[in-house]
N, C-alpha and C positions, 0 to 999 in steps of 0.2 A: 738559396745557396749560401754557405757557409764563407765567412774572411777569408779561408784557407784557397777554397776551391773557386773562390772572385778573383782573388788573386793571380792564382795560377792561367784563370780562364785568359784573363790579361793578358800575361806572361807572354801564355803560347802562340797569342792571336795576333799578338800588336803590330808586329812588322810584316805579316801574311796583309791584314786588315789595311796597313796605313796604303798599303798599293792599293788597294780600291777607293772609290768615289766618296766621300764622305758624308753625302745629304745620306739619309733614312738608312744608314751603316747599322748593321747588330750590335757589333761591339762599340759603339759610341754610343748609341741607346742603352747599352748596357754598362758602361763607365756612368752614364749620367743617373740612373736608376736604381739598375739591382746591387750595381756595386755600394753606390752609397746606403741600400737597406741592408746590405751583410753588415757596414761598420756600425751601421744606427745599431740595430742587433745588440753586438756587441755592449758598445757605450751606452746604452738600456740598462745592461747589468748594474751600471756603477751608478743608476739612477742620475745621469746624468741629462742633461739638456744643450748637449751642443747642438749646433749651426752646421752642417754638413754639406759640400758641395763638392762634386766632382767634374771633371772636363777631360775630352777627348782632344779639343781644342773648341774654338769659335770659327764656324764657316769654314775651317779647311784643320786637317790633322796637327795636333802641336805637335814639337819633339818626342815629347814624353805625356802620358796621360799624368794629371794629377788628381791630388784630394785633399780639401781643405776639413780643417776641422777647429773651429771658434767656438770658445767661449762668450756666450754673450754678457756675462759678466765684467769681461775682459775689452773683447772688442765685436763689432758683428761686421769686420769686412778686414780683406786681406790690406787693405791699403794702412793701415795703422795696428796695433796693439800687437799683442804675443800669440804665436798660433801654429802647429804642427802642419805642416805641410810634406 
């Protein structure tokens, strides 16, 4: 699936999704996975080498899904250095 159509899947689902159970959830399996292989995709192009991790939350829904994207030149964890999130 393409960045565009990850995205959207997200979009559409998140507040349908977070009212459900969160253990073996599709769309959190799929925050943690496919979405992260749409951005790899991507940042492929620029011959890059980032560090990519996404979350739905840990053990129970966050507010919002995120997605990290490091430099490991830079830094390889949220706790320190510069990093788009």
């Amino acid at each position: 699936m393409n960045l565009r159509d990850s995205l959207k899947k997200i979009l559409m689902e998140w507040n349908e999704e977070k009212k459900k159970p969160f253990k073996n959830n599709i769309l959190a399996e799929f925050i943690r996975h496919d979405f992260v292989n749409s951005v790899k995709i991507v940042t492929e192009k620029n011959k890059s080498n980032y560090l990519l991790k996404a979350s739905p939350g840990a053990g129970n829904w966050a507010n919002i899904p995120w997605l990290s994207i490091l430099d490991p030149r830079i830094t390889t964890t949220t706790q320190e250095g510069i990093y788009p999130v």
